[in-house]
BAPAMI-870574 format. One record per atom (N, C-alpha, C): atom name; x, z, y. Coordinates in pm, 1 decimal, padded with zeros to 6 digits. Layout:
BEGIN
SITE   atom         xx         zz         yy
SITE     CA          X          Z          Y
...
***
This chain:
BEGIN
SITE   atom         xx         zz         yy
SITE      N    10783.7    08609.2    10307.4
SITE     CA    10716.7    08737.5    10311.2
SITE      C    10727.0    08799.7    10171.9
SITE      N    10751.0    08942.4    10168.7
SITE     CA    10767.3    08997.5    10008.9
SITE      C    10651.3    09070.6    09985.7
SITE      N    10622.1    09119.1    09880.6
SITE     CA    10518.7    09147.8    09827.7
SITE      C    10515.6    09274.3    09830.6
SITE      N    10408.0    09382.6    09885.8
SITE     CA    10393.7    09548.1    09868.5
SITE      C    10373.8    09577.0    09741.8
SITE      N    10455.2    09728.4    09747.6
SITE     CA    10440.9    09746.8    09598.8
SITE      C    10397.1    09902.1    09603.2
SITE      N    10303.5    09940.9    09521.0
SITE     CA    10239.0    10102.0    09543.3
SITE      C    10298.0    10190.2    09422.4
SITE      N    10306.7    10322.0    09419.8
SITE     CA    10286.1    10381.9    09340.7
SITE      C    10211.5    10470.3    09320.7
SITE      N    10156.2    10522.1    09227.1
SITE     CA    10048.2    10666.0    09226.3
SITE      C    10201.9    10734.0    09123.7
SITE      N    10251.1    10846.1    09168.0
SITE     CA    10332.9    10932.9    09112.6
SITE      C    10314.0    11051.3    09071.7
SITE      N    10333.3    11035.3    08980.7
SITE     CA    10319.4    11194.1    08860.0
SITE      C    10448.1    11254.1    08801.3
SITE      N    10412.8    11337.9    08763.7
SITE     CA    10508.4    11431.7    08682.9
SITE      C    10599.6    11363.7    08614.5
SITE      N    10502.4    11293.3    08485.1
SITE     CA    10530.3    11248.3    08369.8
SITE      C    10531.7    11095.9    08369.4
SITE      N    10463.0    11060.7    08434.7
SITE     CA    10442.1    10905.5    08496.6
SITE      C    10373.3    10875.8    08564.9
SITE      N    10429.5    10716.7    08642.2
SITE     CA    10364.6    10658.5    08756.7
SITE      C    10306.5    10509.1    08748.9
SITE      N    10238.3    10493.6    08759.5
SITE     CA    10165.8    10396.4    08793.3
SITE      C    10236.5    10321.2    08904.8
SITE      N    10238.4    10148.1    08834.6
SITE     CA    10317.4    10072.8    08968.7
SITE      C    10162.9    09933.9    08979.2
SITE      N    10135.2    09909.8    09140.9
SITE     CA    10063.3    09788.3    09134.3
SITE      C    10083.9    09733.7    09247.1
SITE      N    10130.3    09595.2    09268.2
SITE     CA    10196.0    09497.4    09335.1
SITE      C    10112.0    09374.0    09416.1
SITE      N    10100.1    09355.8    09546.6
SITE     CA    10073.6    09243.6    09577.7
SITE      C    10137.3    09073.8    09515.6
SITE      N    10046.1    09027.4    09555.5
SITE     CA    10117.3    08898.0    09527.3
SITE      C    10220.4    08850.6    09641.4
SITE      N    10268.9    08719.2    09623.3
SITE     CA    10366.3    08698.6    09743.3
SITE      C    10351.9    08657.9    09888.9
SITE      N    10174.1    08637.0    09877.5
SITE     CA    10121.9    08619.8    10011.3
SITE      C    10057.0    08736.4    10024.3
SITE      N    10049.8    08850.3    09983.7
SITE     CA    09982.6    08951.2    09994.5
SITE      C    09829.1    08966.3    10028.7
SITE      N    09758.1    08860.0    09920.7
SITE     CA    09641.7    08827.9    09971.3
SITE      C    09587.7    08942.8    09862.7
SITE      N    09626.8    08943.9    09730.6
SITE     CA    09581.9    09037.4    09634.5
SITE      C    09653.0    09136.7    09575.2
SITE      N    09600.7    09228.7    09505.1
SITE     CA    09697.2    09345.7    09442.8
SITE      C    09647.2    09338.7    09304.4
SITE      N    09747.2    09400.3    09225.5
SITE     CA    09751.2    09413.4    09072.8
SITE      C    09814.6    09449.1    08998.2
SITE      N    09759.2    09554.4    08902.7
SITE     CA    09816.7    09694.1    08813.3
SITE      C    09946.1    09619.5    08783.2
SITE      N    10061.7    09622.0    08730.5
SITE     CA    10152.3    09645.4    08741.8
SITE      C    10211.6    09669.9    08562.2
SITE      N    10260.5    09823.9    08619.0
SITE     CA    10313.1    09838.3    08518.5
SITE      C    10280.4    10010.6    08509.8
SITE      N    10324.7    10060.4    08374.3
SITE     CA    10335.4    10254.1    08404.0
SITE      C    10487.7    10289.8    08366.9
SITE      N    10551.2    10354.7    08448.6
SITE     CA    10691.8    10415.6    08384.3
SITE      C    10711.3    10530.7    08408.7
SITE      N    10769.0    10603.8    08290.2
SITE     CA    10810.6    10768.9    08262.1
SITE      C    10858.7    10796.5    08488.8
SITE      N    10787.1    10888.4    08490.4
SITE     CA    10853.0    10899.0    08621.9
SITE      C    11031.0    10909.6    08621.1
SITE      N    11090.6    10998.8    08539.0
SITE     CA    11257.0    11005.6    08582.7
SITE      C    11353.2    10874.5    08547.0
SITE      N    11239.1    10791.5    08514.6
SITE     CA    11323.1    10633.8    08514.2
SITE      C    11296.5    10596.4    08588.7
SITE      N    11205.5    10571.7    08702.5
SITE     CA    11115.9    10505.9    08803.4
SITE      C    11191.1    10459.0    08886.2
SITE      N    11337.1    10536.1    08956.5
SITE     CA    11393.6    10491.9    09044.4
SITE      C    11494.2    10356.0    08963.2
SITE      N    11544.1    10370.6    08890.8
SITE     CA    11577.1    10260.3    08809.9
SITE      C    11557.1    10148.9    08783.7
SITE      N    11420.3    10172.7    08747.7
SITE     CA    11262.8    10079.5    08727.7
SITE      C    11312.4    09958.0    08829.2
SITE      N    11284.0    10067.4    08935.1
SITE     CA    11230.2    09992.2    09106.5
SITE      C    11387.8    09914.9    09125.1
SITE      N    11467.8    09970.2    09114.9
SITE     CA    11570.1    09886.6    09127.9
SITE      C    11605.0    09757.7    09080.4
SITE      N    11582.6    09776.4    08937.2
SITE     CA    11592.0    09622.5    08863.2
SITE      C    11479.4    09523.7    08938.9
SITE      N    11318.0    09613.2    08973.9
SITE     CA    11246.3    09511.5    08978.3
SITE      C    11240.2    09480.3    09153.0
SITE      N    11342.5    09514.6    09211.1
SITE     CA    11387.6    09510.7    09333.5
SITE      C    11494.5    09389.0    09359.8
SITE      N    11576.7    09358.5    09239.0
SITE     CA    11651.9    09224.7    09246.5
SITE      C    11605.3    09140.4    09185.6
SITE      N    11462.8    09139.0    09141.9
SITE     CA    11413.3    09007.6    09092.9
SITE      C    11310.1    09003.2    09183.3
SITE      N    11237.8    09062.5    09254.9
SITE     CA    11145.5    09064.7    09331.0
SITE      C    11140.3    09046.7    09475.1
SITE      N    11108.9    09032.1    09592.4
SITE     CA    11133.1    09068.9    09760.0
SITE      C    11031.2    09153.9    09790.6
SITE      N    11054.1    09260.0    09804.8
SITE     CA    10963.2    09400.9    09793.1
SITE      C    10971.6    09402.6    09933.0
SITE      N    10928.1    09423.6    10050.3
SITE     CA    10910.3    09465.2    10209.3
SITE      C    10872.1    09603.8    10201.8
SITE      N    10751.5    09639.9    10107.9
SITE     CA    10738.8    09830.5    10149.0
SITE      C    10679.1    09828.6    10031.7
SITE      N    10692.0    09972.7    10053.8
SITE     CA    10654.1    10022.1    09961.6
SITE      C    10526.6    10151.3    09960.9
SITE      N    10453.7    10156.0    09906.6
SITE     CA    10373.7    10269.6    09940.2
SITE      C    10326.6    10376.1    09847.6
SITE      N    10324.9    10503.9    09877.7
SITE     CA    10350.7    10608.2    09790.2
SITE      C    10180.0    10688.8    09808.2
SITE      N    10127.4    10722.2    09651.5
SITE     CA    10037.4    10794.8    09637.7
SITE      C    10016.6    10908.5    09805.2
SITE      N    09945.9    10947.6    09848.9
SITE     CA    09969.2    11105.4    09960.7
SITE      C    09830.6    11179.1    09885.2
SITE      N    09897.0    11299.2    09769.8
SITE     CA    09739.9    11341.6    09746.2
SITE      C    09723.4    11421.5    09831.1
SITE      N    09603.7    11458.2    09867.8
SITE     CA    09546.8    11527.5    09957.8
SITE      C    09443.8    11618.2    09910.7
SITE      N    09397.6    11770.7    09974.2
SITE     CA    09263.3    11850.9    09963.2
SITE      C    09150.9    11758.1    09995.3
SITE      N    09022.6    11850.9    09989.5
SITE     CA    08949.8    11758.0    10076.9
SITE      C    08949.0    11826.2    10175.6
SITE      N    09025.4    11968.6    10254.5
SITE     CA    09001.9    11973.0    10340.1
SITE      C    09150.0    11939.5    10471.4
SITE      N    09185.2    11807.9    10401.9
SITE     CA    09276.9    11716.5    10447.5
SITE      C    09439.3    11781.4    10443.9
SITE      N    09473.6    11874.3    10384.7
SITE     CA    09634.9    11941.2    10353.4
SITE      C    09616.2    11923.5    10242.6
SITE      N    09822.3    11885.2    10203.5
SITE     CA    09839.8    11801.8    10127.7
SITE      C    09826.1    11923.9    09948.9
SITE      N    09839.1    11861.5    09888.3
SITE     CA    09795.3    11927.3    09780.0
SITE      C    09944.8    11952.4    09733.6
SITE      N    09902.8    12022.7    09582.6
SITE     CA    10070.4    12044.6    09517.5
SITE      C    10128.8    12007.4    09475.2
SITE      N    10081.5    11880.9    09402.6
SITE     CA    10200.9    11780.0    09379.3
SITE      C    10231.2    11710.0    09456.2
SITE      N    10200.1    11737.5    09584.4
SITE     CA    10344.6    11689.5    09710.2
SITE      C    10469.0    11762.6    09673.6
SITE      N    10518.1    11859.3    09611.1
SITE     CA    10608.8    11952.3    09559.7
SITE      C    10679.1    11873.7    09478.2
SITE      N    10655.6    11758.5    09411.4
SITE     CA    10754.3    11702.2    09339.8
SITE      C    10684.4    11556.2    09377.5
SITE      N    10634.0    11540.8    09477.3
SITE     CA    10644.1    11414.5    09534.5
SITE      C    10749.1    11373.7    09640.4
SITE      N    10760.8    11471.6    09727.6
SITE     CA    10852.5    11399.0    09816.4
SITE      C    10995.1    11473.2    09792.1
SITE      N    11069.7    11529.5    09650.1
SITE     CA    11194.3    11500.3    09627.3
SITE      C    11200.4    11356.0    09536.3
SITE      N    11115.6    11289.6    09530.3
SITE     CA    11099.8    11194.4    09498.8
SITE      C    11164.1    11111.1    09606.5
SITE      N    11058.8    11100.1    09699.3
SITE     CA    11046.8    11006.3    09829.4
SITE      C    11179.3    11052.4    09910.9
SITE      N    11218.3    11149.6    09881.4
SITE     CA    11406.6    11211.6    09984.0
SITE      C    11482.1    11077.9    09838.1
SITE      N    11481.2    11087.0    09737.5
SITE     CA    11593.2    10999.0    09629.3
SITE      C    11587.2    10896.5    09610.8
SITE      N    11434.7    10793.8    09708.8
SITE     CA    11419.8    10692.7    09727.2
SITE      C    11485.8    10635.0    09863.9
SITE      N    11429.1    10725.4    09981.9
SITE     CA    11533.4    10699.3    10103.7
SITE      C    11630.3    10676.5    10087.7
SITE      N    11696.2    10788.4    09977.3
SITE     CA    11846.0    10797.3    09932.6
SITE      C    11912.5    10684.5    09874.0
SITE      N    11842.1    10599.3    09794.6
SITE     CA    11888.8    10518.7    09737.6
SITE      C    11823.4    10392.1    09767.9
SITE      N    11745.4    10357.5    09851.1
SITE     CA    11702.8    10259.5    09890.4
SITE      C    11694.3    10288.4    10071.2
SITE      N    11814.0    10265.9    10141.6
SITE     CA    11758.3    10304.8    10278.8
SITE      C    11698.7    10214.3    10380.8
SITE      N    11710.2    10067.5    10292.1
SITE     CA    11694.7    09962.1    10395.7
SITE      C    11488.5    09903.2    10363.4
SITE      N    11445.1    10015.2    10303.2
SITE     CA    11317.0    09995.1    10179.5
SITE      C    11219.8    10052.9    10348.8
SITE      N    11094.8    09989.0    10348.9
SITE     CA    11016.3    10065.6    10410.0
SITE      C    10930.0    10175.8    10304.1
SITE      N    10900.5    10220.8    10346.7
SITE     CA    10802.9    10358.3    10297.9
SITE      C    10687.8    10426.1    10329.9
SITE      N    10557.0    10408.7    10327.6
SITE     CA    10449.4    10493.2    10385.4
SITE      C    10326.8    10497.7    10288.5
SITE      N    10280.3    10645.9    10348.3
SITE     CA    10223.8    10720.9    10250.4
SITE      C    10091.6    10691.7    10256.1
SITE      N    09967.1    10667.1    10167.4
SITE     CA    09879.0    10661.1    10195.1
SITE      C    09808.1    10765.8    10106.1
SITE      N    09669.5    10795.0    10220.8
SITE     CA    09536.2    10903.7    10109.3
SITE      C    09511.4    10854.6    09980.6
SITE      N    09546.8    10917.7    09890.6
SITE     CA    09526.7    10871.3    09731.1
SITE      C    09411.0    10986.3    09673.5
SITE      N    09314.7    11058.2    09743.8
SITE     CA    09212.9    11098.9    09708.2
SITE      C    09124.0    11030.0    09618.8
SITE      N    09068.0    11060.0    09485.2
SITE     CA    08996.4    11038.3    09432.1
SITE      C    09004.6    10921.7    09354.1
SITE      N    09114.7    10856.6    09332.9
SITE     CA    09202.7    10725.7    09291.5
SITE      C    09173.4    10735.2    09171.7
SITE      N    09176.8    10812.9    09098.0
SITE     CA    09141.5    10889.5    08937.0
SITE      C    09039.0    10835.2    08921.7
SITE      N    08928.7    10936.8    08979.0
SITE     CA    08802.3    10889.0    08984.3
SITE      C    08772.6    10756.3    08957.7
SITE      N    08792.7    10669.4    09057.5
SITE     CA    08769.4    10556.2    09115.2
SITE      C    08837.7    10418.3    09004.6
SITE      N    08944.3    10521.9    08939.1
SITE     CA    08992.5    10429.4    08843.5
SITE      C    08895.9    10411.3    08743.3
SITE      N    08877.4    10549.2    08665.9
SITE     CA    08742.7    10606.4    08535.4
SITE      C    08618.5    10486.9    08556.7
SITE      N    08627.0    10491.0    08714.2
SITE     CA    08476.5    10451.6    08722.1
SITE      C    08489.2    10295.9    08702.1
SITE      N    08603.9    10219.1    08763.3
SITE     CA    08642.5    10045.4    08763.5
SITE      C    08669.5    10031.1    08608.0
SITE      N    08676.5    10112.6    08517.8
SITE     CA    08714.1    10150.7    08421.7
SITE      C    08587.6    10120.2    08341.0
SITE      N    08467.0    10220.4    08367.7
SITE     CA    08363.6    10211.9    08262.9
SITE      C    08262.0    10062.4    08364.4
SITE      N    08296.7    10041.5    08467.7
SITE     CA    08189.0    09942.3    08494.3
SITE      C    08209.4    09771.8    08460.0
SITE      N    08402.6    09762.2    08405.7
SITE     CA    08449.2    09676.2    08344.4
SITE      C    08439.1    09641.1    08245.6
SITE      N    08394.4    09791.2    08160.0
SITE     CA    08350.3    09726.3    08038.8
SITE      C    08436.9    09808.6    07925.8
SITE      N    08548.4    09864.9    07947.2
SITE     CA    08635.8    09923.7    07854.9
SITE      C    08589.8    09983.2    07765.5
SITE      N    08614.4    10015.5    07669.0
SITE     CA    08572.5    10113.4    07540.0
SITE      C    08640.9    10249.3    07555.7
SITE      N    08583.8    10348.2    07534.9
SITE     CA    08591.0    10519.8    07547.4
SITE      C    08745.2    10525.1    07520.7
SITE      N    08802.1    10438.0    07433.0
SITE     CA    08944.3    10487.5    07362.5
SITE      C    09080.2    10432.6    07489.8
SITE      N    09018.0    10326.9    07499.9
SITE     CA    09111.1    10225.5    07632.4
SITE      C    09110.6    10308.1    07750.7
SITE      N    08974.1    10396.4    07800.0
SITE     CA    09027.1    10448.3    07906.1
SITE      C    09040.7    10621.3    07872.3
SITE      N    09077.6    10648.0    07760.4
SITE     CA    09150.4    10764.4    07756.2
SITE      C    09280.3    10758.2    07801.4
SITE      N    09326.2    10625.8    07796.7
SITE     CA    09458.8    10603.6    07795.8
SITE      C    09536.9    10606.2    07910.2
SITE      N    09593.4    10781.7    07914.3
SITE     CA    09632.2    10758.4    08084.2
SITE      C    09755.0    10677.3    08166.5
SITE      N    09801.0    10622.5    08082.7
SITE     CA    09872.3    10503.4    08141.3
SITE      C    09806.9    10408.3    08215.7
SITE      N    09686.3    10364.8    08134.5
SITE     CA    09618.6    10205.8    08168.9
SITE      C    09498.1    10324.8    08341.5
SITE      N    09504.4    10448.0    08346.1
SITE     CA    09446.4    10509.0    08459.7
SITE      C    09543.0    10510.2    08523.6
SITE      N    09655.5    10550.4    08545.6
SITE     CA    09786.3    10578.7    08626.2
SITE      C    09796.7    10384.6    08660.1
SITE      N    09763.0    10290.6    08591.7
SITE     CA    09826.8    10111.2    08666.6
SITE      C    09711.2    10119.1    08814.2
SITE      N    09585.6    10151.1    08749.3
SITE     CA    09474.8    10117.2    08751.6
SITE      C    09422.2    10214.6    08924.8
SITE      N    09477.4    10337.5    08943.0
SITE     CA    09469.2    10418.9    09042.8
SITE      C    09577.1    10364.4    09154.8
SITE      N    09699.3    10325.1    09103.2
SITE     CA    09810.4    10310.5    09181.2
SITE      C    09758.4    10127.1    09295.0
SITE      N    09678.0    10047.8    09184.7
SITE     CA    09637.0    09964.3    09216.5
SITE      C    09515.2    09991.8    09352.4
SITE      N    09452.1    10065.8    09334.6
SITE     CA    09326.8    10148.9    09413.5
SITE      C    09383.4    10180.1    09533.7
SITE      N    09506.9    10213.7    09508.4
SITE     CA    09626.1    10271.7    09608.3
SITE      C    09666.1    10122.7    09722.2
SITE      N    09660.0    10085.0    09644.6
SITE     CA    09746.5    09931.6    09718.8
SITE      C    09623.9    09833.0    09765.1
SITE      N    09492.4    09848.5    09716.9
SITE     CA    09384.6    09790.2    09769.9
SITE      C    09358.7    09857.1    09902.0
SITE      N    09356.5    09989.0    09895.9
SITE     CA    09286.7    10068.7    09998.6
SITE      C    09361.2    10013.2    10096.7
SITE      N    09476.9    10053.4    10066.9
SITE     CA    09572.8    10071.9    10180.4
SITE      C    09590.3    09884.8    10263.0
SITE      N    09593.3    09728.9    10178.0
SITE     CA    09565.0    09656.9    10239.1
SITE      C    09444.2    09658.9    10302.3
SITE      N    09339.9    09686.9    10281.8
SITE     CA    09226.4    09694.9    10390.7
SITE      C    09251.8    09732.7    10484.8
SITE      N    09296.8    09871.4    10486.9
SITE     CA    09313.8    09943.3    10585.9
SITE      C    09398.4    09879.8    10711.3
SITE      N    09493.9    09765.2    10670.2
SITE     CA    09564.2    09656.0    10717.6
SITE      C    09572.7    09566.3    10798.0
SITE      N    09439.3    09520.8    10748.0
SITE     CA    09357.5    09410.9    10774.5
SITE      C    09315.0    09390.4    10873.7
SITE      N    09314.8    09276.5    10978.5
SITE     CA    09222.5    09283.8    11112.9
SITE      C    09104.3    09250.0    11137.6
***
């Protein structure tokens, strides 16, 4: 069995966080410049057994998709593209930010650590890959 791997995707960068190989747990990962990302995933695609993959879906709250779907899914068309044998599905990444800030200050971090939007972008993408195994789960 291979391990799911999430991203929360941005502009400028994405957040990667990975199950383990029984997919019992998830965990932040890594952050990379988004226009390397497909690259990224590739290298860590021949050292790894990746089964799917799952992609940020931001959303309104009044459930249509927001605007950085606009440079999310020419993303997700250059991943099909280059990975066609990859599964792919999107999950609600509402409030992932949030939710990071908050796992953030109740962990304990210092004001300067979670300015740092890298260590929010591992940390959301991870949020991403929790939700979405629950959601899984029987």
């Amino acid at each position: 069995m291979g391990r799911i791997l999430a991203i929360d995707y941005g502009r400028r960068r994405s957040g990667i966080a990975v199950t383990d190989p029984l997919r019992i747990s998830a965990g932040p990962l890594d952050t990379i410049p988004s226009h390397t990302l497909l690259d990224w995933l590739q290298a860590y695609f021949t050292k790894e057994q990746v089964d799917l993959v799952v992609i940020g879906h931001p959303k309104q709250l009044n459930n249509q998709d927001s605007e950085s779907m606009n440079y999310i899914r020419p993303f997700m068309n250059a991943f099909a593209n280059r990975f066609p044998q990859m599964q792919m599905v999107q999950y609600d990444e509402r409030f992932t930010s949030v939710l990071a800030h908050r796992a953030m200050i109740d962990g304990g971090m210092k004001k300067k650590q979670r300015q740092d939007k890298a260590v929010v972008d591992r940390i959301a993408a991870c949020i991403i890959l929790e939700d979405y195994l629950s959601s899984i789960q029987f």
